[in-house]
VODO-965243 format. One record per residue: x, y, z of N, C-alpha, C, CB in turn. Coordinates in steps of 0.1 Angstrom, whole numbers, plus 2048, in hexadecimal, padded with zeros to 3 digits. Glycine has a CB too. Example, Ala and Ser with C-alpha at 12.3 -4.5 7.8 and 13.67 -1.06 7.14 Angstrom:
BEGIN
8847C784E87B7D384E8847DF84E8717D385A
8807EA8478897F584788180084F88D7FA839
//
This chain:
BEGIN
55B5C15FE5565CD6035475CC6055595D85F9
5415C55FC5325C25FB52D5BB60852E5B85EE
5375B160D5345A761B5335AF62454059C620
53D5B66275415BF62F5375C863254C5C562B
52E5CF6295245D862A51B5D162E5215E061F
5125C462950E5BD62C50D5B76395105BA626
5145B364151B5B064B5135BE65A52E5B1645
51E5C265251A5D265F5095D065C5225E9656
5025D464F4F35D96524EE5CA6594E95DF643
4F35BE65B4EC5B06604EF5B66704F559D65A
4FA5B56755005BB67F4F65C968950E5C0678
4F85D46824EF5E06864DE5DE6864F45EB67B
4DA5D367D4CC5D467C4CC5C86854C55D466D
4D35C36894CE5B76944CC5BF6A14D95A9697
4D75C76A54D95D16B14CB5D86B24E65DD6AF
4CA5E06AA4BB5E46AC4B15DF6AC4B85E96A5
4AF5D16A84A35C76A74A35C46B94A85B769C
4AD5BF6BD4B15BA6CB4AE5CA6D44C45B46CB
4B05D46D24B25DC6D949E5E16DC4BE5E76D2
49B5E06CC48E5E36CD4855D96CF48B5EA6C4
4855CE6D347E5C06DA4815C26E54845B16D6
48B5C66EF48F5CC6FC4855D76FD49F5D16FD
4825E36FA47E5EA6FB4705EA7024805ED6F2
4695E06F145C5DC6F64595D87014585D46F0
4615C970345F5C270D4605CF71B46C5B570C
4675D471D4695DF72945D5E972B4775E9726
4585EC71E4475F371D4425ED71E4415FA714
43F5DE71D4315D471E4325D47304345BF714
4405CE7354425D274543A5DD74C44E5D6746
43C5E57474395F574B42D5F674B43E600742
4235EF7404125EF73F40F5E974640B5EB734
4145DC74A40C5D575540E5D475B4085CD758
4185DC76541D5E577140F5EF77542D5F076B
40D5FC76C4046037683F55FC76C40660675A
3F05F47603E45EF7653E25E87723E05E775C
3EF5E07753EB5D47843EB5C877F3DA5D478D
3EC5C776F3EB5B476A3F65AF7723ED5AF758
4015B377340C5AC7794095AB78641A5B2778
4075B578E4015AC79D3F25A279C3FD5BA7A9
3E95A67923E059B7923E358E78E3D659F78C
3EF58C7843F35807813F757A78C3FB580777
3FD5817934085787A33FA5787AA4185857B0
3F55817AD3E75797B53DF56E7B83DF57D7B3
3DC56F7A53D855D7A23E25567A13D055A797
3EB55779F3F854F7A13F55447AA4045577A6
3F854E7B63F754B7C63E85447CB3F955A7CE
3DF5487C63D85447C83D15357BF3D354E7C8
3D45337B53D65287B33DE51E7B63D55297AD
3EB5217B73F351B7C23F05147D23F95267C5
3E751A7D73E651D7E03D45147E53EB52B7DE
3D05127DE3C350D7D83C55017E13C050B7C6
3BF4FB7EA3BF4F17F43B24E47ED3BB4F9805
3B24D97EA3AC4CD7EB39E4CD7F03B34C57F3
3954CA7EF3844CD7F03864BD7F83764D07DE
37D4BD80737D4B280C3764A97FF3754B281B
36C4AB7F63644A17F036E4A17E23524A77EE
3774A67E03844A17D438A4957DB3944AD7D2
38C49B7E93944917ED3904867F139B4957F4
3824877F537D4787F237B46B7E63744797F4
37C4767DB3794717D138646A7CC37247C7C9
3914737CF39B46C7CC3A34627D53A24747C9
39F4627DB3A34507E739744D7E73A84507FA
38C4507E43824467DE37B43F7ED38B4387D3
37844B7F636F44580236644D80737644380D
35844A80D35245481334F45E81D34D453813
34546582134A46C82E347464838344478831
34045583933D44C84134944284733444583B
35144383D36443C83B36844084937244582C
37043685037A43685B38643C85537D42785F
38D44386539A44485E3A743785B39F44F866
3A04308633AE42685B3A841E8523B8419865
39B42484C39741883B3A242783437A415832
3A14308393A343A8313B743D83039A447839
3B943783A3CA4358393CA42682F3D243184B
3C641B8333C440F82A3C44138193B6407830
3BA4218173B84208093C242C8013A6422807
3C943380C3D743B8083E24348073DB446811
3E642F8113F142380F3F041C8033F041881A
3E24158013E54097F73E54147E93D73FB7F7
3DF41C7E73DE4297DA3F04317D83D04397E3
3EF4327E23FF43A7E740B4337DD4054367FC
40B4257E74154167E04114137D54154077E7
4054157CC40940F7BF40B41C7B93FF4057B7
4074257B941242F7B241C4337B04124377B3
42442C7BE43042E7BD4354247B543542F7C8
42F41B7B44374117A943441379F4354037A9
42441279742741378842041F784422406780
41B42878F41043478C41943F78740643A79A
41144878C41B456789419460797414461778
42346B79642947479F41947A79F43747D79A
4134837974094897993FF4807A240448E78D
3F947579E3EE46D7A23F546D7B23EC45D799
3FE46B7B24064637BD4094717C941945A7B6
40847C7C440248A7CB3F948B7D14004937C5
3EF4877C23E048D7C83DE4837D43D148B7BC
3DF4797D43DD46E7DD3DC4717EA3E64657DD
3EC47A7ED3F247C7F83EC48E80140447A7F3
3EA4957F43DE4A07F43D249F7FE3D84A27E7
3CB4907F93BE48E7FB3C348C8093B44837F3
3CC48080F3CB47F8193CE48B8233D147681A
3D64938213D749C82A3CC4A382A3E14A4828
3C34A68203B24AE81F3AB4A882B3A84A980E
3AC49A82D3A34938333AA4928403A048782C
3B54928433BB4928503B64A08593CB49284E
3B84AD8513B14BA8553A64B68553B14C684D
39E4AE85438F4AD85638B4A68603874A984B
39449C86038E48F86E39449A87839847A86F
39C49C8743A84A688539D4B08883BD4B2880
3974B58803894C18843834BB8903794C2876
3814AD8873734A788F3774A089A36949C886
3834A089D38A4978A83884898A938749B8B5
38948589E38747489839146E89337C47188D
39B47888B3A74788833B246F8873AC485882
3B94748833C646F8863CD4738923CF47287C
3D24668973DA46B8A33E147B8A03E745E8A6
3E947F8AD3F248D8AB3FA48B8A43F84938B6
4034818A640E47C8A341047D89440F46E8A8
4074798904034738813FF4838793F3465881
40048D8813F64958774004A287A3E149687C
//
């Protein structure tokens, strides 16, 4: 009989634990609905997301100047590119491929860039 009573108040006091953790959570919603934190979080969301490569990152990370050709500058993605793919990593092996497109928008400005084809 003792289990049994026991039992039920473990049972009934979990329901209400669960019911009133729900609750909150649905009024914490509701507040930053109210204030705008929830659209300001997606904002910077997006906007960090969205955050494009600085031509001088991306020099820094293929490692050439603004004086650099573009095929020293393919020469030094390719060879950066291929060893990451072998023993580097996925991120490095990104940024790599980041920088070059940073710098392809930049020669293609200046009409020095990369063929059409290529870009």
């Amino acid at each position: 009989m003792a289990a049994k009573i026991l039992a039920n108040l473990i049972v009934m006091g979990g329901g209400i634990l669960a019911r009133s953790v729900f609750q909150a959570y649905r009024q914490a919603l509701a507040n930053a609905n109210k204030t705008g934190v929830a659209q300001e979080t997606i904002q910077n969301t997006i906007r960090r997301a969205s955050k494009a490569m600085t031509e001088q990152e991306a020099r820094q990370v293929l490692g050439v100047s603004e004086e650099t050709a573009w095929e020293e500058i393919l020469k030094k993605y390719d060879t950066l590119f291929e060893s990451n793919a072998k023993n580097g990593s996925f991120y490095v092996q990104s940024k790599v491929h980041r920088a070059k497109e940073c710098l392809e928008a930049v020669y293609h400005g200046k009409g020095e860039g990369p063929p059409s084809g290529t870009f």
